[in-house]
C-alpha positions in Angstrom: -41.7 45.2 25.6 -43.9 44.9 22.7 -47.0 46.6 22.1 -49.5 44.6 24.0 -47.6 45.0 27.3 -47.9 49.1 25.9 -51.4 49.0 26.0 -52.7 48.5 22.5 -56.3 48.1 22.0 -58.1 45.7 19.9 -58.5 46.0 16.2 -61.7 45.3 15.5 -63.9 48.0 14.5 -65.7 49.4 17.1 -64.3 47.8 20.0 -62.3 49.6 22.6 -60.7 46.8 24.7 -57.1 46.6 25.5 -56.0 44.0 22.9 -54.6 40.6 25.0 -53.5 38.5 21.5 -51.9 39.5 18.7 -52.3 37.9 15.1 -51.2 38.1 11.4 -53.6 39.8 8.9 -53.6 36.3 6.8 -54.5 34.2 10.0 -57.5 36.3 10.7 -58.6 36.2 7.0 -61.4 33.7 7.2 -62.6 34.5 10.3 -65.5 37.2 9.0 -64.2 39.6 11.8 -64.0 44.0 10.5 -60.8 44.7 11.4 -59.9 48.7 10.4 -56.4 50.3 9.9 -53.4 48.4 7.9 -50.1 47.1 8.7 -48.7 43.2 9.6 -50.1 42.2 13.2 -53.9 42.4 14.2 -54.9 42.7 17.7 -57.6 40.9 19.5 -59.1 41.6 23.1 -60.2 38.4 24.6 -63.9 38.4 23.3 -62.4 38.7 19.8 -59.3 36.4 20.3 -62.2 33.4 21.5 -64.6 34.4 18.6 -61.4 34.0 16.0 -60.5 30.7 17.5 -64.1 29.1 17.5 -64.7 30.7 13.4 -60.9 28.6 12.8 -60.7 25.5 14.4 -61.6 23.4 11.5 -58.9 25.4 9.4 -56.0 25.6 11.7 -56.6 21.2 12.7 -56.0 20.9 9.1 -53.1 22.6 8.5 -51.9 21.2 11.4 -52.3 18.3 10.6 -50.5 18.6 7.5 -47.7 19.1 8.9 -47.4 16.1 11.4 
């Protein structure tokens, strides 16, 4: 069981969602979302989690495609 099936909730300041997605700290770098607390893994309710994915599209199609 990890931590999202325990019920986290989402990182982001101010919000108080259970969190559906987790993410590394260096994946949600670029993203321009104020996340609050330290460690590894960031969590993201689904609001968040879409917002991140829009902000990163461009960035993650690249480095995809760098590696095909």
């Amino acid at each position: 069981m990890g931590k999202i099936d325990k019920g986290v909730s989402c990182s982001v300041t101010g919000c108080k969602n259970p969190g559906e997605r987790s993410i590394s700290r260096g994946q949600l770098a670029g993203s321009g979302l104020l996340v609050g607390g330290d460690g590894r893994r960031v969590y993201l309710c689904h609001e968040h989690y879409k917002s991140w994915k829009k902000s990163t599209k461009k960035d993650r199609d690249v480095e995809r495609a760098r590696w095909s």
